[in-house]
C-alpha positions in Angstrom: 49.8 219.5 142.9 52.2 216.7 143.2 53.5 215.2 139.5 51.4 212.3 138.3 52.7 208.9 139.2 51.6 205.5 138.0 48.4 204.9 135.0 44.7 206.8 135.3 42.6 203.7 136.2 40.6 203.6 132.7 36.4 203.7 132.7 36.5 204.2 136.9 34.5 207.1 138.7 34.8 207.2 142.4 32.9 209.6 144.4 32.8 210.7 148.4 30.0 212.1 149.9 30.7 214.8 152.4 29.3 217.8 154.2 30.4 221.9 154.1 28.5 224.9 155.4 28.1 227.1 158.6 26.7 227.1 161.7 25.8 230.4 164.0 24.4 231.2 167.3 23.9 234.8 168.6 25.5 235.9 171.5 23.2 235.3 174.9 24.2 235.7 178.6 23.3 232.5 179.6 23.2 230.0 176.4 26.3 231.7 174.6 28.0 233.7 176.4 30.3 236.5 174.8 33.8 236.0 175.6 36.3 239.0 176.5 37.6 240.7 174.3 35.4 240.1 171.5 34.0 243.9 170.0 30.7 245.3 170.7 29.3 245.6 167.7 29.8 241.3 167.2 26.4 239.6 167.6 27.5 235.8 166.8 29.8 233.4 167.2 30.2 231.4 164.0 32.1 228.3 162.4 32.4 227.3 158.9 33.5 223.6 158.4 33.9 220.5 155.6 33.5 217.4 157.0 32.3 213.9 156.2 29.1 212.7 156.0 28.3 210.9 159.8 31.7 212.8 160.8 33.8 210.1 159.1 38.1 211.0 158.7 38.2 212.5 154.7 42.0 213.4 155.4 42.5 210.3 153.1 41.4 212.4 149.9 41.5 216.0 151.7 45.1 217.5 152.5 43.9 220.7 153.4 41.2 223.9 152.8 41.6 227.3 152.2 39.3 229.5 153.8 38.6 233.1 152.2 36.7 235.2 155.1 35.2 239.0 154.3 38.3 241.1 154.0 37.4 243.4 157.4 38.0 239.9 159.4 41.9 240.0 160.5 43.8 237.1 158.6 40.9 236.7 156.3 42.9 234.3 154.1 43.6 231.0 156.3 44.7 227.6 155.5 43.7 224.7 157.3 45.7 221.5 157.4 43.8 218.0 157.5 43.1 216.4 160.9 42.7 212.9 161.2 39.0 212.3 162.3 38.9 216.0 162.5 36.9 218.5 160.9 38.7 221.2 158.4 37.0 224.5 160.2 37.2 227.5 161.6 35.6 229.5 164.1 34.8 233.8 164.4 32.5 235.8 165.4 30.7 239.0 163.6 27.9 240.9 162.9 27.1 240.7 159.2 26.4 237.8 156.5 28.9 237.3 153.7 30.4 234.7 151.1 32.8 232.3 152.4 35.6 231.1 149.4 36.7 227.2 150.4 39.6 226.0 148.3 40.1 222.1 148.4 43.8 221.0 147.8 44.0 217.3 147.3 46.6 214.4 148.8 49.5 214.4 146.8 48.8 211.5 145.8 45.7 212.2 143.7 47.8 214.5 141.1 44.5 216.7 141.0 44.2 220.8 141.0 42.3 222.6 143.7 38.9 223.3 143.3 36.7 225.9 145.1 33.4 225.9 146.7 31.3 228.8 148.0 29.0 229.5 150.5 27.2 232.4 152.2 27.0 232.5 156.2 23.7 232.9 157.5 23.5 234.6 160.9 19.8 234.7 161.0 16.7 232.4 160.3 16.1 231.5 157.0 13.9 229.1 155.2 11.3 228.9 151.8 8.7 229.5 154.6 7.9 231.2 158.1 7.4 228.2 159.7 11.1 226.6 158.9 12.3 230.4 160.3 10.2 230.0 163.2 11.8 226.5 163.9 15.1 228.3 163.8 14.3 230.7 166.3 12.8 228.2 168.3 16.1 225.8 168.3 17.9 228.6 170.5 18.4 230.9 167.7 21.5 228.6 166.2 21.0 229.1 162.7 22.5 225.8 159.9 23.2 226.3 156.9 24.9 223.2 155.5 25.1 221.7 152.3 25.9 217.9 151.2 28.0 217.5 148.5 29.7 214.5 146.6 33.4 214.6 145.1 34.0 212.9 142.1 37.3 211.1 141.2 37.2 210.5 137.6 39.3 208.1 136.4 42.0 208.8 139.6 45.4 207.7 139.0 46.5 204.0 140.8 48.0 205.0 143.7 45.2 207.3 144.7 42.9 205.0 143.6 44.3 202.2 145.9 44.3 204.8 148.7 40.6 205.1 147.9 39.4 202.1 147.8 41.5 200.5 151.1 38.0 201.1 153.2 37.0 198.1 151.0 35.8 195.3 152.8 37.6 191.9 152.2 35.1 189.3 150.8 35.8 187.2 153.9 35.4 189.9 156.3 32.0 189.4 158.4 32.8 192.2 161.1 34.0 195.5 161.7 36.1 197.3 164.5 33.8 199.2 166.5 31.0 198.0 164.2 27.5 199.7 163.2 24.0 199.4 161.4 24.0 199.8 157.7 23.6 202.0 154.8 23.6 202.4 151.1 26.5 201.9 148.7 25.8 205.6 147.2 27.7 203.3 143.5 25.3 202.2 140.7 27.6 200.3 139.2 30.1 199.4 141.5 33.7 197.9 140.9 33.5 195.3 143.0 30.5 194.3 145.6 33.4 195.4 148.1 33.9 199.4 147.1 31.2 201.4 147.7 31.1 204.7 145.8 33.3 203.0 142.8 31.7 202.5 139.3 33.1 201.9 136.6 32.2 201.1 132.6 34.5 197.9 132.4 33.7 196.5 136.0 36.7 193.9 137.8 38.7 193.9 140.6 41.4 196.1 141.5 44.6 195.1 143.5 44.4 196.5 147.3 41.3 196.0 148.2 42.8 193.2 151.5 45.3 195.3 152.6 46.0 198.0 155.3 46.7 201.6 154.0 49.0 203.8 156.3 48.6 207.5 156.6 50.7 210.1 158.1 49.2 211.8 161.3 49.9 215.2 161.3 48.7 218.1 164.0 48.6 221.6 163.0 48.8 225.0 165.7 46.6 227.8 164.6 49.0 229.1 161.7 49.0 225.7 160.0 52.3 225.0 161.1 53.4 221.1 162.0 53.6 220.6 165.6 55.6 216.6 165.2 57.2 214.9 162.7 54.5 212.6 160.7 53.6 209.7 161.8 52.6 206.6 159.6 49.6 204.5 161.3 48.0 201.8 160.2 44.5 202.3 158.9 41.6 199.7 160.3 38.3 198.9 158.4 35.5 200.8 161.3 32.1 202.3 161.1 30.7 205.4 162.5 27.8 205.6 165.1 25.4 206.0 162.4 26.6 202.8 160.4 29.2 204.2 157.5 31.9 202.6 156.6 35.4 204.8 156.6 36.7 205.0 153.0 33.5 204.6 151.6 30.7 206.6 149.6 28.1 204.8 152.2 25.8 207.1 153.7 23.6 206.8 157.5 20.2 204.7 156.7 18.8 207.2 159.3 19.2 210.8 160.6 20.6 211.4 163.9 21.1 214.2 165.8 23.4 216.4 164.8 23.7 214.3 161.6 20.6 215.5 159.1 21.5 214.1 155.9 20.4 209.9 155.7 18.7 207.6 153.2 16.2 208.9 155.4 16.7 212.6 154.6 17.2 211.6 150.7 13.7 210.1 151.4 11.8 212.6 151.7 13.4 214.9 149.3 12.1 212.3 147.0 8.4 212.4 148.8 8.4 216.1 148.7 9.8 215.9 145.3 6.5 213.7 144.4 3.8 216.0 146.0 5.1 218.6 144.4 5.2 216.9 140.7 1.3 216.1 141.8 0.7 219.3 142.8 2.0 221.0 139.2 0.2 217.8 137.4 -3.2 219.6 139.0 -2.6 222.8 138.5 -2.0 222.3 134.6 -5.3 220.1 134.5 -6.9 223.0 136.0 -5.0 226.0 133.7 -6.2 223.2 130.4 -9.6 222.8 131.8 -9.9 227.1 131.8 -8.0 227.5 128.5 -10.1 225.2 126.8 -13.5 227.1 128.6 -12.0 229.9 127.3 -11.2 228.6 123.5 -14.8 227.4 123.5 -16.1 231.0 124.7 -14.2 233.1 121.7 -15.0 230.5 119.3 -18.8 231.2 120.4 -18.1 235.0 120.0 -16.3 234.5 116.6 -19.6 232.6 115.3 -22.1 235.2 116.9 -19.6 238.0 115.4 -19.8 235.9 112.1 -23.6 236.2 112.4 -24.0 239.6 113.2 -25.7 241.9 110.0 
């Protein structure tokens, strides 16, 4: 963790959505072939990743990831370096299920400690019934298990927060490089109309928002070593396929393939969310309705008891 520099922007909470997990598919002559070398008793080819959401670049806030594998896997501990536009992943192959340990270390920039996620690899269908397994096994046996997640900035220090918020859109821009559809915000109370994902309790501009940022490119070889010297590009306002806006907490208004989690998605969380409030709503009518039969009945057998010589 770099040493602070500059003021914590006061009563500001930035967030950025973005997407971890795993994704498996057992070994098959003719849809996944297993490649030489690879021991007998390995059933799978796996890859564990963090990316963001619609595939957008998150090397802005996200140096690199520290991926803790089961200790039997040779160089279980690896660190990944950041990619621009690439995912932080990496790929195996195994027979068994087991935790995955994901360390997030931060741009210098940010001044902010490492945090850690954790997630377990699922090699074989999985669901809360047998008909989302047996949609599993139907989709060629590839198993995904992935989880959206949102990282909160709170109260980020100014150069990081000027780093963040350079996907903001100029008021006087109308179009975008390699432009798309839409999507939401993901800010309830944003800092400025322009910076989705920012809120804040005191509201106003912040300095930045018209201006290019420049990033250093950097590629990595397998052991996470530098393969050229960095080099500083400037960073253009775009839009992915499914309409978000780089830099941005914006999320697709609808799923694609490949791409599951939407307004659409978030959708009918909420719908199923609703059914199953109704659902719980009726079956405590129902329990009141038999525990006040019941209540009735004993208070019959009290007075019949009460009767009784």
């Amino acid at each position: 963790m770099a040493p602070p520099t500059g003021k914590r922007v006061k009563g500001v909470q930035i967030f950025r959505p973005f997407v971890y997990g795993t994704t498996a598919r057992p070994f098959d002559e003719k849809t996944n072939p297993k490649p030489p070398g690879i021991p007998d008793d390995h059933t799978h080819s796996w890859t564990v990743f963090i990316k963001g959401i619609d595939d957008v670049d998150i090397t802005y806030w996200l140096r690199r990831v520290q991926f803790k594998l089961h200790e039997s896997i040779p160089n279980h501990v690896r660190m990944v370096e950041g990619v621009k536009g690439q995912p932080f992943q990496i790929h195996e192959t195994g027979w068994g299920e087991f935790e995955i340990t994901m360390k997030l270390y931060y741009v210098p920039e940010s001044s902010e400690k490492p945090q850690t996620l954790y997630h377990h690899l699922r090699l074989h269908p999985f669901g809360r019934t047998e008909e989302e397994k047996e949609a599993m096994r139907l989709n060629g046996g590839e198993v995904i298990s992935w989880v959206y997640e949102e990282q909160i900035f709170n109260e980020p220090y100014e150069p990081f927060y000027d780093i963040l918020i350079s996907g903001a859109l100029p008021p006087s821009a109308s179009t975008l490089k390699d432009g798309g559809g839409g999507g939401g915000s993901g800010a309830a109370t944003p800092t400025s109309a322009n910076t989705p994902g920012a809120s804040s309790s005191k509201g106003g501009n912040k300095k930045g928002h018209e201006r290019s940022h420049s990033r250093a490119s950097v590629s990595t070889n397998k052991d996470g070593k530098n393969n050229n010297e960095s080099k500083e590009e400037p960073f253009v306002i775009q839009k992915s396929e499914g309409g978000v806006l780089e830099r941005s907490a914006m999320i697709p208004l609808v799923n694609r393939p490949g791409q599951p989690f939407s307004r659409e998605t978030e959708q009918l969380e909420i719908q199923k969310l609703k059914e199953a409030k109704l659902k719980v709503d009726e079956m405590k009518k129902q329990m009141m309705e038999e525990l006040e039969k019941k209540q009735k009945r004993l208070e019959a057998l009290r007075a019949e008891s009460a009767k009784a010589p």
